[in-house]
C-alpha positions, 0 to 999 in steps of 0.5 A, spaced: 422 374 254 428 380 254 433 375 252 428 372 246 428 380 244 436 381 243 442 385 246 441 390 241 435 392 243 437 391 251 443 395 250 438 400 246 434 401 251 439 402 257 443 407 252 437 412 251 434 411 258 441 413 261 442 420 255 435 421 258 436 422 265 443 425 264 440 430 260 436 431 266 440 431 272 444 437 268 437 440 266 437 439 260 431 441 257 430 446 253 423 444 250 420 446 256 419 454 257 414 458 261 409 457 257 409 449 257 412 445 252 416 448 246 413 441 241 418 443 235 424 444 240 423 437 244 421 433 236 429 435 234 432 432 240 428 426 241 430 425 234 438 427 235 437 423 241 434 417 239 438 416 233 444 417 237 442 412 242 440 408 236 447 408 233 451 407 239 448 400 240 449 399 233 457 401 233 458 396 240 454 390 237 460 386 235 464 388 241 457 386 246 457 381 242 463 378 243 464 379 251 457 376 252 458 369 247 466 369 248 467 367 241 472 365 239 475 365 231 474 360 226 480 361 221 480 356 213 485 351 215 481 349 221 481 342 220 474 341 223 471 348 221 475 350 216 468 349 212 465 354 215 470 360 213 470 358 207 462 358 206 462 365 209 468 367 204 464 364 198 457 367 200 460 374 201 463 374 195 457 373 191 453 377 195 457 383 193 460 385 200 467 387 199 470 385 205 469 379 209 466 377 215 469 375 221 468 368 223 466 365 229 464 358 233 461 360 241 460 354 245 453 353 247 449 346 246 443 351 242 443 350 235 443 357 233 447 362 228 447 370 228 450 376 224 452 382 227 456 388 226 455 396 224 456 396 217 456 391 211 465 392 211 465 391 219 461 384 221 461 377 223 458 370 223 458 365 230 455 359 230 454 356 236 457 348 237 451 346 238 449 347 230 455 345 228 455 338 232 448 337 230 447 339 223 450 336 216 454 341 212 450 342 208 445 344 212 449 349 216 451 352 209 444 353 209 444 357 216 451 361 214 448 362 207 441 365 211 446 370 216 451 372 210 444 375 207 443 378 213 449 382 212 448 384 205 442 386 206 444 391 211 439 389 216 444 392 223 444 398 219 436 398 217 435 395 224 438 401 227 435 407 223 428 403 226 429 403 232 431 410 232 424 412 230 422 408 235 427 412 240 425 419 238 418 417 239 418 414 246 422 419 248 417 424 245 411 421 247 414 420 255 416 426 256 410 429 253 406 424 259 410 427 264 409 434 264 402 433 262 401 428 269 405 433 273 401 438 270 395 435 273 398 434 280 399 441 280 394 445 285 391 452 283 395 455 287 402 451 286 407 454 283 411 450 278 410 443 276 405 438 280 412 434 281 419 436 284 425 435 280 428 428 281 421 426 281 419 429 275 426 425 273 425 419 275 417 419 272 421 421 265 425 415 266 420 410 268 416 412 262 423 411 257 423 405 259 415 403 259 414 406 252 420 403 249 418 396 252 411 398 248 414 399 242 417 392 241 412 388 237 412 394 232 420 393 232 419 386 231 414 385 225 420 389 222 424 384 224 420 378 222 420 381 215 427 382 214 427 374 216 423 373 210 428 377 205 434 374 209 432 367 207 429 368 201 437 371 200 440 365 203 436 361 198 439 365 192 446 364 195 446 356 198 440 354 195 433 353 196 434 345 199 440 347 203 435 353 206 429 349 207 433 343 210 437 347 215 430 350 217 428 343 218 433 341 222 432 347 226 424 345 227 426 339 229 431 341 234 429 347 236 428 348 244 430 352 250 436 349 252 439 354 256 436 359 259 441 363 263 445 365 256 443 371 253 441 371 246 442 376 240 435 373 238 434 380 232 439 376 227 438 369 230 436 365 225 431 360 230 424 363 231 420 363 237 413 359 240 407 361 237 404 364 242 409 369 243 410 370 236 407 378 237 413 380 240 419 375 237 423 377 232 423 372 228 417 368 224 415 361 226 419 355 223 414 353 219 410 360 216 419 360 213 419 354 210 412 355 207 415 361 204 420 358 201 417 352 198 412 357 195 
């Protein structure tokens, strides 16, 4: 399941959890007063924190991405690929983005393509040697054409401010958890919290990790959404019939062939089996082609 989620959203997880515990090994925590929990003082640092870890992530995407696929660039006189930056530089013009994508080939048996990046100036496209090797080229315009919408569109962007309400929330929501479960351990005549500092700590940091894994489908419905817009963009820029064919040939081709490779699966452009469709960051195969033919 983690790595169908995508390495945004586990680096995410891992950036907020770690500002969470560091900020209580420092002691850190003004939101908490004689009185109890100060709900103003605490709603301000979950949204500082959860955006800042938002934003982290976000800024490390194309260098996360890069280490974990060992991408290797695709330059316009390759005399294979050269295509591929070519359709990358033409859809990138047309869609208004002033400075052109990156262009990568990463090699994997998977037919898959992802875009990623911290804004619409600062990105990349990588395809895999498996969507190269199987696809037409026409159906592989189809997929550049899909992840280039994702680009224009600023979906790393519009990701990133999501997930950081949903950062501020479960930051909120798990400390708020916490006093209240120490509260109750505490007896009459005990001073201070029912739970002693590392505790109480590694309570917070348990709940970080438990709610933000909460939040995902809600996380993930936006995504779906966005997958719908970005093939609806792809079409406008390939083409309607290139769209669909490349999301035919995907259909078709579609399977777990390598388990062991971690997936940027918030801006691939498969989708997931069905029963796990609450939580997959794309819409079946089958509900986008629908949409594009209707």
């Amino acid at each position: 399941m983690f790595k169908r989620i995508g390495l945004f959203l586990l680096v995410n997880i891992l950036v907020v959890s770690t500002i969470g515990l560091i900020s209580s090994l420092l002691g850190i925590q003004p939101y908490l007063t004689a009185n109890g929990i100060n709900y103003e003082s605490l709603l301000a640092i979950c949204l500082l924190w959860g955006f800042a870890g938002s934003f982290i992530s976000l800024m490390l995407s194309k260098f996360m991405a890069k280490m974990a696929f060992r991408l290797r660039p695709i330059e316009s006189t390759d005399p294979n690929f050269g295509y591929v930056h070519q359709a990358v530089s033409l859809y990138s013009k047309s869609a208004g983005i002033s400075k052109m994508p990156e262009v990568y080939i990463y090699d994997s048996p998977e037919v898959n393509a992802f875009a990623t990046g911290p804004s619409k100036n600062n990105s990349l496209v990588a395809v895999s040697s498996g969507l190269l090797q199987t696809m037409r080229r026409d159906e592989v315009e189809g997929v550049i054409a899909h992840e280039v919408s994702h680009i224009a569109n600023g979906d790393m962007v519009t990701m990133a401010l999501a997930q950081g309400v949903m950062n501020a929330f479960v930051m909120f929501l798990s400390r708020v958890a916490a006093f209240a479960i120490s509260q109750a351990l505490r007896k009459d005549d005990d001073e201070g919290p029912g739970l002693g500092p590392f505790a109480h700590m590694m309570l917070t940091w348990v709940l970080d990790i438990l709610f933000g894994l909460l939040c995902l489908p809600i996380l993930m419905w936006f995504s779906r959404y966005r997958e719908f817009r970005a093939d609806a963009g792809g079409a406008k820029l390939a083409g309607r019939e290139k769209m669909i064919a490349a999301l035919e040939k995907l259909k078709n081709n579609h399977a777990p062939i390598d388990n062991r490779e971690p997936n940027l699966a918030a801006f691939k452009i498969s989708g997931a089996p069905k029963w796990i469709e609450l939580i997959s960051s794309h819409p079946s195969l089958d509900k986008r082609i629908e949409a594009l033919r209707s």
